[in-house]
C-alpha positions as CSV (number, residue, x, y, z in Angstrom):
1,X,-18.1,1.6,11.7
2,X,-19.4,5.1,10.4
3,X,-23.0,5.5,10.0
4,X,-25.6,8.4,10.3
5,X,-28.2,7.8,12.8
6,X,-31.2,9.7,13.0
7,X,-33.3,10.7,16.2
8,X,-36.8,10.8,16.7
9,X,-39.4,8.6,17.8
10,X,-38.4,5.7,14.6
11,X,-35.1,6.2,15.5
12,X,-34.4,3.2,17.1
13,X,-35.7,1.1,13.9
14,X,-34.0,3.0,11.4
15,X,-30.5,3.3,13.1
16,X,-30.7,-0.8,13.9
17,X,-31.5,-1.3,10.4
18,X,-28.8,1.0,9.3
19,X,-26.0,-0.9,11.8
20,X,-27.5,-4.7,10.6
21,X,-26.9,-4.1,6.9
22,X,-23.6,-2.1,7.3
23,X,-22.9,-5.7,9.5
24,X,-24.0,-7.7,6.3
25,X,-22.1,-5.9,4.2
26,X,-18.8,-6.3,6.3
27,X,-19.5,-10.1,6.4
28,X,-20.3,-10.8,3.0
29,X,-17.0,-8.7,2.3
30,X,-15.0,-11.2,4.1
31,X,-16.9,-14.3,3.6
32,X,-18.3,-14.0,0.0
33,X,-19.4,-15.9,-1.8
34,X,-21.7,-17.1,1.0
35,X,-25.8,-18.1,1.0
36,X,-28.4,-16.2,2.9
37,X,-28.4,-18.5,5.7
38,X,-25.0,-18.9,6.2
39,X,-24.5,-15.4,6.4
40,X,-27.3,-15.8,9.4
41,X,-25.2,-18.1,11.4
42,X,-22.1,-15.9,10.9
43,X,-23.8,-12.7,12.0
44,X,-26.2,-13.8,14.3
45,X,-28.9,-12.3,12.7
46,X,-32.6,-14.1,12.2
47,X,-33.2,-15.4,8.5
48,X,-35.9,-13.1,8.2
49,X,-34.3,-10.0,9.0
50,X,-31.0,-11.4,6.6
51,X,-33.4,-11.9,4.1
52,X,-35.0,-8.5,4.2
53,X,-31.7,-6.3,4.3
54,X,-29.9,-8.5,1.2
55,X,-32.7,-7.3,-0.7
56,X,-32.6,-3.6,0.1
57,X,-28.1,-4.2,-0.7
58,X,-28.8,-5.8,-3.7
59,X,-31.5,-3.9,-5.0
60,X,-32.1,-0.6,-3.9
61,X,-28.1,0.2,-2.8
62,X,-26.5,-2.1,-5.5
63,X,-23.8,-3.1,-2.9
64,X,-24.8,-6.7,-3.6
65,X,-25.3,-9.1,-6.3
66,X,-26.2,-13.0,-6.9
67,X,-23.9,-15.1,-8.5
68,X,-25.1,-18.6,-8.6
69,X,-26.2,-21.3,-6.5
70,X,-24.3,-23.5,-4.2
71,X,-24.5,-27.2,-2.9
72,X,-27.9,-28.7,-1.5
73,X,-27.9,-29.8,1.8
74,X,-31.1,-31.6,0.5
75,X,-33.4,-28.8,-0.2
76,X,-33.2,-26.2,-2.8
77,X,-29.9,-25.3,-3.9
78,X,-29.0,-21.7,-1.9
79,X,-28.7,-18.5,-3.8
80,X,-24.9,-17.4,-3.3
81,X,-24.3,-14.0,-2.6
82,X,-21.1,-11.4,-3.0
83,X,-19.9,-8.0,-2.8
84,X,-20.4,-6.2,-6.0
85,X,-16.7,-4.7,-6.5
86,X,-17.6,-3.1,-9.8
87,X,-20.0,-0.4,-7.5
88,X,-16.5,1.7,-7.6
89,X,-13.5,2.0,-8.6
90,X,-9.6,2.7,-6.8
91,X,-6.8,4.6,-8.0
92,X,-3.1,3.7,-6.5
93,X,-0.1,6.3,-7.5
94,X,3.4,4.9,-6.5
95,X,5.2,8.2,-7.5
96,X,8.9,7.4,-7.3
97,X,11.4,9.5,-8.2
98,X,12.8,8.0,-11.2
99,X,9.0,5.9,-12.4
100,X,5.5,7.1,-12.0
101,X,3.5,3.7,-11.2
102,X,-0.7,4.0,-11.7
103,X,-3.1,1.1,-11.3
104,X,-6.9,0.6,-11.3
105,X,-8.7,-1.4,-8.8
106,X,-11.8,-2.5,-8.1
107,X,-13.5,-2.0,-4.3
108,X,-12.1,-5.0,-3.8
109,X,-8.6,-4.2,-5.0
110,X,-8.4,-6.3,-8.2
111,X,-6.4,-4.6,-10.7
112,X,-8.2,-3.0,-14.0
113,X,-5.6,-1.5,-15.6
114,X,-1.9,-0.2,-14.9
115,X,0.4,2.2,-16.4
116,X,4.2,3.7,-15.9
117,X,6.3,6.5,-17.5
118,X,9.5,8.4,-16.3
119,X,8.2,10.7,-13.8
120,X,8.5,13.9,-14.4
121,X,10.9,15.4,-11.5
122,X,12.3,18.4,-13.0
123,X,9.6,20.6,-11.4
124,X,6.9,19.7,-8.2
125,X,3.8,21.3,-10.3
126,X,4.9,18.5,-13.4
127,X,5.0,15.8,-11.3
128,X,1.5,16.6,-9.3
129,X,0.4,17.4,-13.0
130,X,1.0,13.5,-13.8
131,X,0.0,12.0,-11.0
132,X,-3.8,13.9,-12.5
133,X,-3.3,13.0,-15.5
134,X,-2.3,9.3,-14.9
135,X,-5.0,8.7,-12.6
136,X,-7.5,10.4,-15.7
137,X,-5.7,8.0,-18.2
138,X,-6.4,5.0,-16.1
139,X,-9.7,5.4,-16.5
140,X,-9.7,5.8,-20.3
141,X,-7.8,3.0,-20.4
142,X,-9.7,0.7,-18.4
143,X,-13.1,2.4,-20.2
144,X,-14.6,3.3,-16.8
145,X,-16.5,6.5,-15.3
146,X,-14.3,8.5,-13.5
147,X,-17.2,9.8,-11.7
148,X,-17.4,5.8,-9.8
149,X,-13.9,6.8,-8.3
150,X,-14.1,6.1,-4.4
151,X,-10.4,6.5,-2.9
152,X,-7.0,6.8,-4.3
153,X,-4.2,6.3,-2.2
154,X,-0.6,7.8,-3.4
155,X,2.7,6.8,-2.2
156,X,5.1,9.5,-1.8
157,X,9.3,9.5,-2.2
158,X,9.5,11.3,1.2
159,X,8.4,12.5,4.5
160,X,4.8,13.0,5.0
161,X,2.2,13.9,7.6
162,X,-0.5,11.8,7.2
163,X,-3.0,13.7,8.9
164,X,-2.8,16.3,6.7
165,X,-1.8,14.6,3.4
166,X,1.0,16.9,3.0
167,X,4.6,16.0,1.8
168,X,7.1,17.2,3.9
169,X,10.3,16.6,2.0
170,X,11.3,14.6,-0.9
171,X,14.8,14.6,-1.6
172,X,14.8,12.9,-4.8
173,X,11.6,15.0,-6.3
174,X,12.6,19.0,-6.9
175,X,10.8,21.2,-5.2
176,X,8.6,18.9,-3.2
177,X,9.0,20.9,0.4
178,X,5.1,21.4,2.3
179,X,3.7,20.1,-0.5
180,X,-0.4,20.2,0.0
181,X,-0.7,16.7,-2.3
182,X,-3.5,15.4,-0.9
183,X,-6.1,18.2,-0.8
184,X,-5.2,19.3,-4.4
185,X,-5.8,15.5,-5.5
186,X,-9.4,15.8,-3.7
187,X,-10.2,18.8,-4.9
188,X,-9.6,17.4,-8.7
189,X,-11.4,14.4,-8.4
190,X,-13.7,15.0,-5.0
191,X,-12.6,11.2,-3.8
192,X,-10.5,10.9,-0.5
193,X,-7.4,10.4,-0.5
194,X,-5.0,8.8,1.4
195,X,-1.0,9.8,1.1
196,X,1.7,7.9,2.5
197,X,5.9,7.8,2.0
198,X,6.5,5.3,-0.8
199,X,8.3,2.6,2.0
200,X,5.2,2.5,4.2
201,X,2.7,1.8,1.3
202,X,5.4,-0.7,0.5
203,X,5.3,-2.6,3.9
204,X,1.4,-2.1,3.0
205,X,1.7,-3.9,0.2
206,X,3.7,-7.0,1.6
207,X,1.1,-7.0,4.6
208,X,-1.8,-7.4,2.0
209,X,-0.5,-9.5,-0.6
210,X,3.3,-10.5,0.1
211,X,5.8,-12.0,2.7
212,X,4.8,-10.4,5.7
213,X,0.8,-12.0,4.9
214,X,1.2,-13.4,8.4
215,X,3.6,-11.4,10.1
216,X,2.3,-8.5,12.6
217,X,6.0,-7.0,13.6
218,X,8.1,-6.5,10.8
219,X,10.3,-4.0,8.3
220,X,10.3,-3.2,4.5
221,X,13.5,-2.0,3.2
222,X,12.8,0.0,0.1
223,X,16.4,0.0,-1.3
224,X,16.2,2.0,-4.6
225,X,17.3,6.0,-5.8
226,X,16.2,6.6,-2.5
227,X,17.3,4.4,1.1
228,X,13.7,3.9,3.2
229,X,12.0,2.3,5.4
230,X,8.4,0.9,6.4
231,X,8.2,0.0,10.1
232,X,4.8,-2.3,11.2
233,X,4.4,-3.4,15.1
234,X,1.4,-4.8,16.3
235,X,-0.1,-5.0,12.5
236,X,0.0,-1.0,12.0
237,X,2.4,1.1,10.4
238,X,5.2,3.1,13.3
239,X,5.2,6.5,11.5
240,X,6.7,8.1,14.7
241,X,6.4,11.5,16.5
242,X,7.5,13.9,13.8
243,X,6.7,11.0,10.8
244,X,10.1,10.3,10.6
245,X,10.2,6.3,11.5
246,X,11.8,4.6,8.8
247,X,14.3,7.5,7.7
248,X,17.0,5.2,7.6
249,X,19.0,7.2,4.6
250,X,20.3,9.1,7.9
251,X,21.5,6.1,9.8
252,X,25.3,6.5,10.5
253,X,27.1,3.3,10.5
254,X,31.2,4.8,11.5
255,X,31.1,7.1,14.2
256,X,33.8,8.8,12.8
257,X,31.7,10.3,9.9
258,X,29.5,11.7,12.8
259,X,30.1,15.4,11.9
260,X,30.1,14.7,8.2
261,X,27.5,17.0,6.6
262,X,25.9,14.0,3.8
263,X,23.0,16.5,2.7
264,X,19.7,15.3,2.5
265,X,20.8,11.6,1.7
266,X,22.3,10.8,4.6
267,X,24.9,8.1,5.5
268,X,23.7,5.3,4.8
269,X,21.8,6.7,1.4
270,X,25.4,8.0,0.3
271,X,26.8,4.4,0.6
272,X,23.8,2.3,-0.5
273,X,21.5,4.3,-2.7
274,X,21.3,3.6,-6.6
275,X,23.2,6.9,-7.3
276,X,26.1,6.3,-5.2
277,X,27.3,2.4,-6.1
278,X,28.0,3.8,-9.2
279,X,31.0,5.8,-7.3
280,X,32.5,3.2,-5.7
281,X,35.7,2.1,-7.3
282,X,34.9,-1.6,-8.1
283,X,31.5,-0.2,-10.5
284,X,32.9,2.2,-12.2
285,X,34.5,-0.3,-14.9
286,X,30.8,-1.6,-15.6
287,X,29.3,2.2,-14.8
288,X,31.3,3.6,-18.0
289,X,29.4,0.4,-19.9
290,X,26.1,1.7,-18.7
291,X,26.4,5.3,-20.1
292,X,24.7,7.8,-17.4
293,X,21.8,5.5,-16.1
294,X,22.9,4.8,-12.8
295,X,19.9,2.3,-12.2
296,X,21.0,0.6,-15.3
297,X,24.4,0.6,-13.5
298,X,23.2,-1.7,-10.3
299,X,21.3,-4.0,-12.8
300,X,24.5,-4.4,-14.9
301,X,26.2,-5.5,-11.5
302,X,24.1,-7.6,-9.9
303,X,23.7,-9.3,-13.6
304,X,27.8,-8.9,-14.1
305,X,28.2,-10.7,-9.9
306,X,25.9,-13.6,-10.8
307,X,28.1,-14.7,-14.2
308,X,31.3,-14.1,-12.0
309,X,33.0,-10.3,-12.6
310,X,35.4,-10.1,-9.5
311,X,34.8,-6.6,-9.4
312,X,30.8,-6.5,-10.0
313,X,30.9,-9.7,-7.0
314,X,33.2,-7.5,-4.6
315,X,30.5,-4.5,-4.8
316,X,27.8,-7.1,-3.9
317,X,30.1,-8.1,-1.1
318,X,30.6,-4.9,0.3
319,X,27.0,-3.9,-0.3
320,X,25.7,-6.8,1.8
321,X,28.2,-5.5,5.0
322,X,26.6,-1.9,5.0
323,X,23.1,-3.2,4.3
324,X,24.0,-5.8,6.9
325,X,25.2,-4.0,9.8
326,X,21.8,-1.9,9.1
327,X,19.4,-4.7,9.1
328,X,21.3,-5.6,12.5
329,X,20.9,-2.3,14.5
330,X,16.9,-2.2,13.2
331,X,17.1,-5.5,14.8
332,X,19.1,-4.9,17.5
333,X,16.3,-1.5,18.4
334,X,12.8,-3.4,17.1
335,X,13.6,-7.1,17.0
336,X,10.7,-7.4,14.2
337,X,9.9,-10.9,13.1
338,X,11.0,-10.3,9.6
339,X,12.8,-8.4,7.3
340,X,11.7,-7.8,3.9
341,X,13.8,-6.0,1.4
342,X,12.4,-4.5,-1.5
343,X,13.9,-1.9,-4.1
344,X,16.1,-1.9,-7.1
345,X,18.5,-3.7,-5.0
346,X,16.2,-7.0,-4.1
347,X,17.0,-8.3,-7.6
348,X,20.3,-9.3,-6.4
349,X,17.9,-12.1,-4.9
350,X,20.2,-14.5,-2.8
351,X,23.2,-13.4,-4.5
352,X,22.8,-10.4,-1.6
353,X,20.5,-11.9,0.7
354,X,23.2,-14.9,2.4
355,X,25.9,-12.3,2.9
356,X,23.2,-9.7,4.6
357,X,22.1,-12.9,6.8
358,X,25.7,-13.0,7.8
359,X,26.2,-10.3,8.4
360,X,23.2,-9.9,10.6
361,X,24.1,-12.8,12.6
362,X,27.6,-11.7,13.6
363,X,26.3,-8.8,15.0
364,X,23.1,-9.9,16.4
365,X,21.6,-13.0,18.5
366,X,17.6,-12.5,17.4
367,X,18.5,-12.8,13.7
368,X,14.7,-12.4,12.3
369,X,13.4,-13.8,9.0
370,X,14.9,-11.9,5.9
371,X,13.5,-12.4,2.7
372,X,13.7,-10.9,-0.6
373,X,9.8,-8.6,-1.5
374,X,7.4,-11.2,-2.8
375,X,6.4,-8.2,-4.9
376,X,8.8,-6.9,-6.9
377,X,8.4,-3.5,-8.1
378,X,4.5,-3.5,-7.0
379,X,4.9,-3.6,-3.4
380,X,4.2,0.1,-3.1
381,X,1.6,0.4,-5.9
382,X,-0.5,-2.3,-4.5
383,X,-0.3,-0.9,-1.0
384,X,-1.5,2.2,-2.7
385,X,-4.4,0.1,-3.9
386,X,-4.6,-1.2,-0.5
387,X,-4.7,2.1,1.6
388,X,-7.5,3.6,-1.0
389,X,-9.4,0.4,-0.2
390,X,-9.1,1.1,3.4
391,X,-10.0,4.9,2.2
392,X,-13.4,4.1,0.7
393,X,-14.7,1.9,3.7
394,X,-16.1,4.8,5.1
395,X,-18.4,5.9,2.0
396,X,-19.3,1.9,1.6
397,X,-20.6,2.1,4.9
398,X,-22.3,5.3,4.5
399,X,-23.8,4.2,1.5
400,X,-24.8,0.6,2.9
401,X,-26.8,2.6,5.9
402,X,-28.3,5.2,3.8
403,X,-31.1,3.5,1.8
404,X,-34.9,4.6,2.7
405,X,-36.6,2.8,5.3
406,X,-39.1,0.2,3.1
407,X,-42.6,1.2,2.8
408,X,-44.0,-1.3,5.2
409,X,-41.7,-0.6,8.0
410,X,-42.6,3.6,7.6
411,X,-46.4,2.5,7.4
412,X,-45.6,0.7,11.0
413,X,-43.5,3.3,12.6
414,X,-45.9,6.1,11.4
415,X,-48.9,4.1,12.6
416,X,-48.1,4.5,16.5
């Protein structure tokens, strides 16, 4: 838990003090709305010393706040206490290559306010231009100070190092090669910020709010423009040694194609991805209906399979074998305890979800959970939310440490 501890002969006073409310503040995080004594049993601390610190968190730092009374155990009524989620404010950016996603959160990742447009992907300076200008407008919108931004956390349509916050390659975004997102994001709005690919804040998002809530091991498949995927074991995200766990647009599924050149989509990208169903010979009867939007394309077949279009059904077939025989070699190398599929393509629902099943259980034994994203289209934005949450827990803690040592306890410690 950070914290800045201070020598000298008080030390051992002020550093205690600073690790006991930084421990409140965590508990009452997780457990609020919650009395003064029952936050005593849960941290072990003395009543007293509970007492003392909630005041110096809800008055002097503000992280704090009363809200009511609860039942009588046949005294007074207690005093209920919770985190004050209004101290800041979040910022997620799910920046896709076709929609620009923006939402507002408080520090406890309730939404404020949302937004989306048509991203801006002709150029890599217009598209960081938006993602400033978005985050600006949510704030406007939501009538907030833009100076009580803690974190933002941005999804990216790529590869990215997320040590560095820099975007390695997005195939889908012009231009964005080495792109340096996150430090020209914190040197806009002095906030940290947290930068992810787009499939990984997606299995975020299912994590924290969706079908994987209680699943440790599992995989998002973010099945859109772009073919991705977010890998969790063990609770945390599998990024890999060069960040590329999860690049599944390159998985080959006929070793005959093995010295086909497929660009930067890759095999499985080229079959699966919303710009090449359009291609295949069943679609392009309904693709000619749907003008040049090749998103509106998909939608018009999965809607076109589900009211019984031989052609629009046999796409959906043929989709669920490639998709399939993925899902079954991620198994087959991970054997996660669910899959989640997400994307453009997840709005097939079960119309493509019993044929992937059976597809996956031809091929493999340890056929996992697979389930349609209980998210929809928000499963990256809120894990956006979610990993500028995570982002801010540093300065909360800061923060909850840093108040001045009351006068009475500098009148003691100065007095020996």
């Amino acid at each position: 838990m950070p914290s800045v501890f201070v020598l000298g002969p008080d030390a051992g006073i002020l550093n205690t003090r600073r690790l006991n409310r930084q421990r409140l503040l965590e508990a009452i995080r997780r457990l609020g709305p919650i009395s003064r004594a029952d936050l005593a049993k849960r941290t072990h601390l003395s009543p007293p010393t509970v007492s003392a610190l909630v005041e110096e968190l809800v008055g002097e730092a503000g992280l704090l706040r009363e809200v009511g009374v609860g039942a009588s155990s046949g005294g007074r009524p207690p005093i209920l206490l919770e985190f004050n989620a209004d101290y800041g404010c979040l910022a997620g950016v799910d920046l896709g290559s076709r929609t620009a996603r923006f939402a507002l959160a408080d520090l406890q990742g309730h939404v404020l306010a949302r937004h989306q447009e048509r991203t801006r992907a002709d150029s890599c300076d217009a598209a960081i231009d938006q993602v400033m200008q978005g985050i600006e407008a949510l704030f406007r919108k939501a009538g907030r100070d833009l100076r009580k931004l803690f974190a933002i956390g941005i999804g990216a349509p790529g590869m990215t190092d997320v040590t560095t916050g820099r975007v390695i390659s997005a195939a889908n975004l012009a231009g964005w090669t080495n792109v340096p997102l996150r430090d020209m994001v914190e040197a806009r709005f002095h906030a940290p910020v947290h930068v992810d690919n787009d499939a990984n804040m997606a299995a975020l998002g299912e994590r924290w709010q969706g079908a994987a809530r209680t699943t440790s091991d599992f995989v998002f498949l973010a099945l859109g423009a772009g073919v991705g995927a977010g890998v969790v074991i063990g609770g945390r995200l599998h990024r890999g040694h060069h960040w590329y766990a999860g690049e599944i647009s390159r998985m080959t599924l006929d070793y005959r194609d093995w010295q086909v050149d497929f660009g930067q989509s890759g095999y499985l990208e080229s079959r699966i991805g919303a710009a090449a169903i359009p291609e295949w010979a069943h679609a392009r009867r309904l693709f000619a209906r749907a003008g040049q939007d090749r998103e509106a394309c998909v939608r018009m077949i999965i809607d076109a399979a589900r009211q019984g279009d031989a052609d629009a059904a046999a796409v959906v077939d043929e989709l669920a074998v490639f998709l399939g025989t993925a899902v079954a070699n991620i198994v087959a190398v991970l054997d996660p305890g669910l899959v989640v599929i997400g994307g453009g393509l997840s709005h097939a629902g079960d119309l493509l979800l019993e044929p992937v099943r059976r597809v996956v259980r031809q091929i493999v034994p340890n056929v996992p959970a697979i389930e349609i994203s209980a998210l929809g289209d928000d499963a990256q934005l809120l894990g956006s939310v979610y990993s500028a949450m995570e982002a801010a827990e540093a300065r909360l803690f800061a923060i909850a440490g840093s108040p001045g040592m009351p006068p009475q306890v500098a009148s003691r410690a100065s007095s020996r």
